[in-house]
Structure formats: structure tokens, C-alpha cells
C-alpha positions as CSV (number, residue, x, y, z in Angstrom):
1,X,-109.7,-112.2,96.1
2,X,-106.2,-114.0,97.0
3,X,-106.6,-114.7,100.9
4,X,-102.6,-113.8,102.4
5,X,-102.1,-117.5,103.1
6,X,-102.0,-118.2,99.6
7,X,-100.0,-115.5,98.0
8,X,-97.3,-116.8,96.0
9,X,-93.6,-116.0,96.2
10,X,-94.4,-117.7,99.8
11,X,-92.1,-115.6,101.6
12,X,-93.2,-113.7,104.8
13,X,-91.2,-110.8,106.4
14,X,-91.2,-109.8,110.4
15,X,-89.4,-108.2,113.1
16,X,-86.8,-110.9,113.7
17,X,-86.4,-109.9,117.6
18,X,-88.7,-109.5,120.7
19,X,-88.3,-107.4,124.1
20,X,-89.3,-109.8,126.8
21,X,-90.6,-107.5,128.7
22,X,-91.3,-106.8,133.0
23,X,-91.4,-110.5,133.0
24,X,-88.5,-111.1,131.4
25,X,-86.4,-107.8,132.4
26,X,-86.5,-106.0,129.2
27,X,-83.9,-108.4,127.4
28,X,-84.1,-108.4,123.5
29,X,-84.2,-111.7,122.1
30,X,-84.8,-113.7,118.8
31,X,-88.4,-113.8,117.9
32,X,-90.3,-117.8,117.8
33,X,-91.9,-118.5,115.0
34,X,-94.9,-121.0,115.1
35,X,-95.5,-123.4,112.1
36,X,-98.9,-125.6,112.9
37,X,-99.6,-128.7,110.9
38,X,-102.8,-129.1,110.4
39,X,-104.0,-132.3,109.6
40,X,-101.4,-133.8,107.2
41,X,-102.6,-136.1,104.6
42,X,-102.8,-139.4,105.8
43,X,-99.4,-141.2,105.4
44,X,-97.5,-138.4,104.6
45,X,-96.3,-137.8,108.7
46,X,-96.3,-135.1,110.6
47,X,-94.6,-132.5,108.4
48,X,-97.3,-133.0,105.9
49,X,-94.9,-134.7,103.2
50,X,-92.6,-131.3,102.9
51,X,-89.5,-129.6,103.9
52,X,-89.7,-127.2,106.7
53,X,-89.4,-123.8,105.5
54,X,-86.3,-121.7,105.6
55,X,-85.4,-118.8,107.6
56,X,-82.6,-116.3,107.9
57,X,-82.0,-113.2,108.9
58,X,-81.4,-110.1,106.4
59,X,-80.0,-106.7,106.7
60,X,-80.9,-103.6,104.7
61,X,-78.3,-104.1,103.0
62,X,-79.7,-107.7,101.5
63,X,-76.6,-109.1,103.9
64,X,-78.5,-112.9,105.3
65,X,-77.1,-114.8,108.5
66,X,-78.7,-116.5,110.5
67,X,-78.1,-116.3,115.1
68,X,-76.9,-120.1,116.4
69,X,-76.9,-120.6,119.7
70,X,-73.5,-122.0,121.5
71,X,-75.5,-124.1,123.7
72,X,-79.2,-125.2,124.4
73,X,-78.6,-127.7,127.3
74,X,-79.7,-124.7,130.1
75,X,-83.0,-125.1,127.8
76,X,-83.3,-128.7,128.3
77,X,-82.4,-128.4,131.7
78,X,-85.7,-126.4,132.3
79,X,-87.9,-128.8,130.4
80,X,-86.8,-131.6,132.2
81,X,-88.4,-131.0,135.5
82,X,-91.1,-133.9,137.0
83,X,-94.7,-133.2,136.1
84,X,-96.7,-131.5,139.3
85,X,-99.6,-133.8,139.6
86,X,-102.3,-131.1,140.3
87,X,-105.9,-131.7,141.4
88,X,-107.1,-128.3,142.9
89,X,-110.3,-129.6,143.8
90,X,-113.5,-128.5,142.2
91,X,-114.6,-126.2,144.7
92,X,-112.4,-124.1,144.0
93,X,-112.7,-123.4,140.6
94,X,-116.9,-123.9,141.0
95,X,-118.0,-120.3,140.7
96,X,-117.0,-119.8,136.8
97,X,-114.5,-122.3,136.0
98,X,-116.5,-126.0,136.2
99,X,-120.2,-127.1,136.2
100,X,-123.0,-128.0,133.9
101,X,-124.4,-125.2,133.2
102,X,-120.7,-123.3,131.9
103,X,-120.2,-122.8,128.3
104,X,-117.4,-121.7,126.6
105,X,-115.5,-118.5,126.2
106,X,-113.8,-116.8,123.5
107,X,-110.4,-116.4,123.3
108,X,-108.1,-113.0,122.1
109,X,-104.5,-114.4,122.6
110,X,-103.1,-116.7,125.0
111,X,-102.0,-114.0,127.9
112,X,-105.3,-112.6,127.8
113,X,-106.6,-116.3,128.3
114,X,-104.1,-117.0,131.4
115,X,-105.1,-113.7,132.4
116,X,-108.6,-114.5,132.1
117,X,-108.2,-117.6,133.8
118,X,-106.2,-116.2,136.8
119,X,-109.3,-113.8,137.1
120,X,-111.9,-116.6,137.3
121,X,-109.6,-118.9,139.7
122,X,-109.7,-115.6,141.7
123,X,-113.0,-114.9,141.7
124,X,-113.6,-118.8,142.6
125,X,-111.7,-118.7,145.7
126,X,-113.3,-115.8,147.0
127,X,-116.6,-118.5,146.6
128,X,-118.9,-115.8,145.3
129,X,-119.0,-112.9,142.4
130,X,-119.3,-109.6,144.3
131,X,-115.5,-109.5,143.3
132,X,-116.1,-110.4,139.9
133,X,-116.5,-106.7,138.2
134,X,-113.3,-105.3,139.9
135,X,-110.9,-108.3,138.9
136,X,-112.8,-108.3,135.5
137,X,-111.8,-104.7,135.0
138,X,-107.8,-105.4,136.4
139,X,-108.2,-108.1,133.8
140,X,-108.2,-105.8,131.3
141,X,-105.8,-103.0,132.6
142,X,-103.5,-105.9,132.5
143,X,-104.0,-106.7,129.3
144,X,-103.4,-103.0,128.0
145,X,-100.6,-102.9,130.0
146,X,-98.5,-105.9,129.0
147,X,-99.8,-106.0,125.0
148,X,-101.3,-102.5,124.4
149,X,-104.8,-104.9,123.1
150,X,-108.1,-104.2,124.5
151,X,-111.8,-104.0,123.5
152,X,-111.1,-100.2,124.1
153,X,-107.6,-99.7,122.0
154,X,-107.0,-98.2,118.5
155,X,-106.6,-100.4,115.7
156,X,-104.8,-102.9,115.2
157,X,-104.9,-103.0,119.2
158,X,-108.7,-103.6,119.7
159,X,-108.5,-106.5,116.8
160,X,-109.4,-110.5,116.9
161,X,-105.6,-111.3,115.6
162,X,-103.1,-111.6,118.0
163,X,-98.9,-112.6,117.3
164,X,-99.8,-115.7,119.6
165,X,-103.1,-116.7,117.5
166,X,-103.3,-117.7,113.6
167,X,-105.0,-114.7,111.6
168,X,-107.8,-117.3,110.5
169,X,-108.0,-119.1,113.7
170,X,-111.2,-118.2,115.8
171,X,-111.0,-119.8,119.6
172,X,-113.2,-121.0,122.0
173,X,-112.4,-122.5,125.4
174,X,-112.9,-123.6,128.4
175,X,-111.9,-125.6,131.6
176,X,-112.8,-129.5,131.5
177,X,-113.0,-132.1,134.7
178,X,-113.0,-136.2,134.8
179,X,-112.8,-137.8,138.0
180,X,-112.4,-141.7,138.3
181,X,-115.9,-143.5,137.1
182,X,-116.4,-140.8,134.9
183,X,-116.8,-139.8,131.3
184,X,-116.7,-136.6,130.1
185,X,-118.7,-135.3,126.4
186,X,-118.7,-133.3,124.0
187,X,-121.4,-132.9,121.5
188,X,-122.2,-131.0,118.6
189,X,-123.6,-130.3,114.7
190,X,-120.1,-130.1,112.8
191,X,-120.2,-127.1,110.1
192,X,-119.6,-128.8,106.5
193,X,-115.4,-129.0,106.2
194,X,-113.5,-129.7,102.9
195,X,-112.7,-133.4,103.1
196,X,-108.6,-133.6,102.5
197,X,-107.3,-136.6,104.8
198,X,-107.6,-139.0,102.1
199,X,-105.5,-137.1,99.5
200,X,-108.2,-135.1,98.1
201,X,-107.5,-133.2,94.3
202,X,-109.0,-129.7,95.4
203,X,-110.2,-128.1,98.4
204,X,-114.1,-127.5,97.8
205,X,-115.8,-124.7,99.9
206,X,-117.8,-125.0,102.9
207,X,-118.9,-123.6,106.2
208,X,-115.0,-123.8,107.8
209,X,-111.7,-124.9,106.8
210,X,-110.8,-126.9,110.1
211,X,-112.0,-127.7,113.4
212,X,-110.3,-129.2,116.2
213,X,-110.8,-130.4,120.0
214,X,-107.3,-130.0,121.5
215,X,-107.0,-130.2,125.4
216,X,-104.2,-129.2,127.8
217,X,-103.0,-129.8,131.2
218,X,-101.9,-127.0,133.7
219,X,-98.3,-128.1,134.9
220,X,-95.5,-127.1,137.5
221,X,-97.9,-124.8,139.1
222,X,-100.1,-123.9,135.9
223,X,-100.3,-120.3,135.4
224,X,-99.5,-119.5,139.6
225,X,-96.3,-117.4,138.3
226,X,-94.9,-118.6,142.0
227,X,-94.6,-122.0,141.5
228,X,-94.0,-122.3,137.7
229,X,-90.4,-123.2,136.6
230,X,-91.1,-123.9,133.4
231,X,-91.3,-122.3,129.9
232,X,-94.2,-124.2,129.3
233,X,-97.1,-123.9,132.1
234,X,-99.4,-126.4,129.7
235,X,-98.5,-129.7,127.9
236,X,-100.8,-131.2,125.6
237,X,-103.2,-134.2,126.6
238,X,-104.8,-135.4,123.2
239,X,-106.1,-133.7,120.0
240,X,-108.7,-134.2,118.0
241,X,-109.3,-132.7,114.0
242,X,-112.7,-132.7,112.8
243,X,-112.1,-135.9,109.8
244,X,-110.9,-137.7,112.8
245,X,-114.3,-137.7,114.3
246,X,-116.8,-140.4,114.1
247,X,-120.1,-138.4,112.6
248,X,-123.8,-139.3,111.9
249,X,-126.6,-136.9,110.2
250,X,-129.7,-136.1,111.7
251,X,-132.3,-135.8,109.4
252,X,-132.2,-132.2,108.4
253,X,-129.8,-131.3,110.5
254,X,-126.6,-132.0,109.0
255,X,-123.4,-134.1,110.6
256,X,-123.3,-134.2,114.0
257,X,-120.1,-135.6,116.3
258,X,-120.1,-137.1,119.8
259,X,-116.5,-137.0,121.9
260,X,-116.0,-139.1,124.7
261,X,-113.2,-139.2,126.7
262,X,-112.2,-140.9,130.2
263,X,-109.6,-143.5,131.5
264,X,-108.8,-146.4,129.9
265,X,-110.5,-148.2,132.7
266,X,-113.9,-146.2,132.7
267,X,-114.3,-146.7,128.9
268,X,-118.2,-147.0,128.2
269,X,-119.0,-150.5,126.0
270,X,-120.7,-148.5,123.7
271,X,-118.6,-145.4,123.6
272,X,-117.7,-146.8,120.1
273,X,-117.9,-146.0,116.5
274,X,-121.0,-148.1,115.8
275,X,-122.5,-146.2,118.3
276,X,-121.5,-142.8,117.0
277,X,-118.8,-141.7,119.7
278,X,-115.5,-140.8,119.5
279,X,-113.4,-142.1,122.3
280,X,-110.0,-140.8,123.6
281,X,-108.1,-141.6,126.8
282,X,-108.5,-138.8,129.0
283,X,-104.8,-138.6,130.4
284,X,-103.6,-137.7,133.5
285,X,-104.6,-135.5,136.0
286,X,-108.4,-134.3,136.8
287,X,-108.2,-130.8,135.3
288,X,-107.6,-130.0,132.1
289,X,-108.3,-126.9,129.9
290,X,-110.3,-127.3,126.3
291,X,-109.2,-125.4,123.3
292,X,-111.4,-125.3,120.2
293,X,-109.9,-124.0,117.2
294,X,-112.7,-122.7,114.1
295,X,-110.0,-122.0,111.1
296,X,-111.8,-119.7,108.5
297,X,-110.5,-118.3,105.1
298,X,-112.8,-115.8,103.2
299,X,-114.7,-116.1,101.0
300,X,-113.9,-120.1,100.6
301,X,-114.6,-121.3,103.8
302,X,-116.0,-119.1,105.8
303,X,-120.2,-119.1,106.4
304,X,-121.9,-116.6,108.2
305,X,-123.1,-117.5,111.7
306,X,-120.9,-120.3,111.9
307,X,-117.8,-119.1,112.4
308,X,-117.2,-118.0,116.3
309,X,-115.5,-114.6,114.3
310,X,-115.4,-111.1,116.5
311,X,-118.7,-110.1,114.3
312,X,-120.8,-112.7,116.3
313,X,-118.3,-112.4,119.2
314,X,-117.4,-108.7,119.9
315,X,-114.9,-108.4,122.2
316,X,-116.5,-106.5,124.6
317,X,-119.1,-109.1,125.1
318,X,-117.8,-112.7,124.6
319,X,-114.3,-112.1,126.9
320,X,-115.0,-112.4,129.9
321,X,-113.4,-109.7,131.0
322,X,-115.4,-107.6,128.4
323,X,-117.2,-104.2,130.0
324,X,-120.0,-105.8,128.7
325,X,-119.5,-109.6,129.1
326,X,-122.8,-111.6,127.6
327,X,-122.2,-115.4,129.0
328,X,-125.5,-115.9,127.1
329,X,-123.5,-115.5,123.7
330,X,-121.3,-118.8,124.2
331,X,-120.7,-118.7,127.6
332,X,-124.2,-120.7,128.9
333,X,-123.9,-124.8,127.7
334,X,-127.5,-125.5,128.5
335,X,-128.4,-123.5,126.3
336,X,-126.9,-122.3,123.6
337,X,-126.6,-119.2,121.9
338,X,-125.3,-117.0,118.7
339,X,-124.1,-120.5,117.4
340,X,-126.5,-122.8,117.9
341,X,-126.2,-126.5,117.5
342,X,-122.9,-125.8,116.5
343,X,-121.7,-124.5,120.0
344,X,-119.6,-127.5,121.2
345,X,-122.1,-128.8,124.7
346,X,-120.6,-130.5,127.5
347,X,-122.1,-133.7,129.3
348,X,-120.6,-135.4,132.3
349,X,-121.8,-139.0,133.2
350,X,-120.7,-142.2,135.5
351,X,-119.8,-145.1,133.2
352,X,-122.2,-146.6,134.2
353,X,-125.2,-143.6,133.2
354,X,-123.2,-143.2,129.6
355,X,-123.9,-146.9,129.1
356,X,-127.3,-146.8,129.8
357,X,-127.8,-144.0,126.9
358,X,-127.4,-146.9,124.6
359,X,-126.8,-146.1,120.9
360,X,-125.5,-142.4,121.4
361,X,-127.0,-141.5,117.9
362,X,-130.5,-141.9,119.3
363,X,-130.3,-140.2,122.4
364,X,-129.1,-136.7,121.3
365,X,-129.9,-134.4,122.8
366,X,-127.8,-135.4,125.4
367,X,-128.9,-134.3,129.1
368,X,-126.0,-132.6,131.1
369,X,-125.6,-135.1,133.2
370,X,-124.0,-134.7,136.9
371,X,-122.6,-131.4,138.1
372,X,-119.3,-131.1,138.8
């Protein structure tokens, strides 16, 4: 078995255009294509020591051009609007966004996430869940609507994949608060990872190809379509790949990792590497969203019970907008379920309570600490 990523020639076809849409009037435009990095070997910067691909466009005919645009100023124009400094206050994201006891959710494309996470802000500021079924169900109508995808569609509608996701990617997420005095942890058994970083020969197999801790922050109005003017409603805070992690074993339980992040100001004394934590500066703002990303390539590096895949996590049960939403699959952080240790846990503390935990590797379990 050759998985797609590695077929050789490497050249990839696809509809060069999109149609933007009801949001964006119907208007055809040339299609974006993604190209993710991950994890370049070290020293060899961030296009991973290689030329960026080449694209064109080709007609029937074999005819190749390629579309240049006159001008992208009006683009930078966009971008270059002042950063909303947004704190919406916890309360009103309490009901499923924030607190101790909310795990994580798994993710089918980024609109059905902002969809998703209109729905929960929604159901939050209505400060109670007898609304949460109907705006649950819209949820999903929406999602039908705009994409034709759904846990109820025909194939290749009802599928994991989506053209904003990577084929191997599976993604779990969730909303993240720090206030001032605070630390904010994450905590976990990391699945066994092919060690490249250091300029390794070969890949060996193991339980994943990648993992990563990348979080976000909602700007110009987030995803309130009234107050966005921007192109992009998130901006990235800090990332995190999993041979950037400080780990420790447990006896008989494998490698385990402990995140930390705050201000620069609360940084625990012992939220250090001799104590077993990874720290990174929080950033600004007091919300930010947490995307987790579990890359999987059959038969090499994917194990069974591991993976967050749509066979642990069908669609109907671990979206929360699913007919049948379970949050006991992921969605419950004190305790977990379908993936055990390895389901990332959150932990809030003071500075002050995170420095009285002493050497982190000796006091996992960690206790969820303060609500919030």
C-alpha cells in the first residue's frame, strides 16, 4: 500500500476555481491552495530546506498559464486593520464554551467549527440549554446548506475530509481562558511519533505521524459576521509540535507532556524543563481557541484507539451538533473517554497554586484546578 501523499510523479490536479458563494455573491474566483510545513528539520527554515512547488493552470488542450493579479494593495488594505482587543467575559461563554469540567470537541471543517462555535456562544448567552437542541439542529441545516456535508449526506458528503482540512489530519478543539495570575495546562500521554527534527535517515512507524498544540485568537469581531472586516477572523498566538515538547515516562505508561502557558509576568519558577513543563507565553487577549492536530498515515502511523479518527469519533456523536452528540466521547475533561490518557486535559491554576505542585513530573495527575 502506497498512502496518496507519497505517490510519485508528485503532481496533484484540482478544480482551479471556486464560487464564493451567498456570502460572497456567487462570484467565481481562483481557488487557494494550502501548503503546511510541518515541522521542518531543524536548521533547514521554514520551507523545510525546498523550493515551493509549482502551479499553473492547464487547458484541455495541454495549453498552461497561469492568472496574475494587477494589484493586491486592496488586499493589504484589509489586513491592515488594528487588532479588536476582545475579552467577552466568561459568563458568557460559561454554559459550553469554558470551565473545568469541558473537554474537547471534534472538528469536520472549519465553517462547521465557526458554525459550531456561533451555536454554543448562542446557547451561552441564552444562560441555560433548553435552547440547545433547536440551535444544534440549525447548526446542521447550515451546514448542509452552505457545503452539502452532514452526518446525514451521501458520500463523500457525510465524510471526515473536508477541502479546508488535510485528508490525514484528525482535529480536536476547544475554547481556552488565562486571566492575569494565571496559568493555563495542558496535560497528556503523547502516542509514540517518528523522531525527525534532528535529521533522521527514515521515518520509523508508530502510533501517529504528528501532533500539535496550535492556539488562536478571535479578531475584529471573531466569527460575529457584523463586526468582522477581515479575511481572517483568527490570527495565530503560538504553536507547539509534539518534538518541541519537554516529555517524561511514567513507568508503564509511556511519554507523557505537560504545557504551560501564561504571561511572561505569571511564569511559574518551576514551569521549566527540569521540571517536566513546557512553557509558552500566552499572548494577548484572554480568549483564545485550541486546535489540536492528530496527522495519521495508514498503515505506518496510524494505531488503533489512538487516533481521534471518525471510527472512534462518528460524526453524529462527537460534533456537537451531531443528532446524537456524546460529550462523554471527548467532550468531558474530568474524565476522559474513547482516548484515554491520550485525550489532551486542561488545568487552570494561580501562579502561585502551579508553584506549589512542585516538580510537575510527580504530581500528575494534575487536579483541574479553579473554574473558569
Amino acid at each position: 500500500y502506497v498512502p496518496f501523499a507519497a505517490k510519485h510523479p508528485n503532481l496533484r490536479v484540482a478544480g482551479p476555481f471556486r464560487n464564493l458563494g451567498p456570502f460572497g455573491d456567487w462570484r467565481i474566483i481562483p481557488g487557494t491552495l494550502w501548503i503546511r510545513y510541518y515541522l521542518p528539520d531543524r536548521g533547514k527554515g521554514p520551507l523545510a530546506g525546498v523550493q515551493l512547488p509549482k502551479i499553473w493552470l492547464e487547458t484541455p488542450s495541454g495549453q498552461r498559464f497561469c492568472i496574475v493579479p494587477l494589484s493586491i494593495r486592496h488586499v493589504f488594505r484589509r489586513q491592515n486593520i488594528p487588532l479588536t482587543r476582545l475579552d467577552p467575559g466568561k459568563q458568557k461563554f460559561k454554559a459550553h464554551l469554558m470551565g473545568k469540567a469541558i473537554g474537547f470537541s471534534k472538528g469536520f471543517g472549519i465553517f462547521g467549527g465557526a458554525i459550531n462555535g456561533l451555536g454554543k456562544n448562542l446557547v451561552g448567552q441564552r444562560q441555560g440549554s433548553r435552547w440547545e437542541r433547536q440551535v444544534r439542529q440549525r447548526v446542521r441545516e447550515l451546514v448542509r446548506l452552505m457545503e452539502g456535508r452532514g452526518e446525514d449526506q451521501p458520500p463523500p458528503g457525510n465524510l471526515e475530509a473536508a477541502a479546508t482540512c488535510c485528508n490525514f489530519i484528525h482535529y480536536l478543539g476547544r475554547t481556552l481562558y488565562c486571566a492575569d495570575g494565571h496559568v493555563l495546562v495542558v496535560w497528556g500521554r503523547l502516542p509514540v511519533i517518528p523522531r525527525t527534527y534532528q535529521h533522521a535517515d527514515y521515518l520509523a512507524a508508530g502510533d501517529l505521524r504528528y501532533l500539535s498544540f496550535t492556539r488562536y485568537l478571535l479578531c475584529h469581531g471573531g466569527f460575529d459576521l457584523k463586526q468582522t472586516h477581515s479575511l481572517y477572523p483568527l490570527i495565530c498566538t503560538g504553536s507547539l509540535a509534539d518534538e518541541e515538547l519537554v516529555t517524561f515516562s511514567r513507568p508503564g505508561q509511556g511519554e507523557w507532556y505537560v504545557i504551560a502557558w501564561s504571561r511572561s509576568k505569571d511564569r511559574p519558577h518551576n514551569a521549566t524543563k527540569e521540571n517536566g513543563v513546557t512553557w509558552q507565553e500566552w499572548g494577548p487577549g484572554v480568549v483564545q481557541q485550541l486546535t489540536t492536530r492528530w496527522l495519521t498515515v495508514a498503515p505506518h502511523w496510524q494505531k488503533s484507539g489512538i487516533a481521534p479518527d471518525s471510527k472512534l469519533l462518528p460524526w453524529n456523536r462527537s460534533d456537537w451538533s451531531g443528532s446524537q452528540y456524546d460529550p462523554n466521547l471527548t467532550g468531558n475533561n474530568l474524565r476522559p473517554g474513547v482516548l484515554g490518557d491520550y485525550q489532551p486535559r486542561i488545568s487552570y491554576f494561580t501562579r502561585e497554586a502551579f508553584e506549589a505542585l512542585g516538580d510537575i513530573r510527580r504530581a500528575l495527575p494534575l487536579p483541574p484546578g479553579e473554574d473558569w
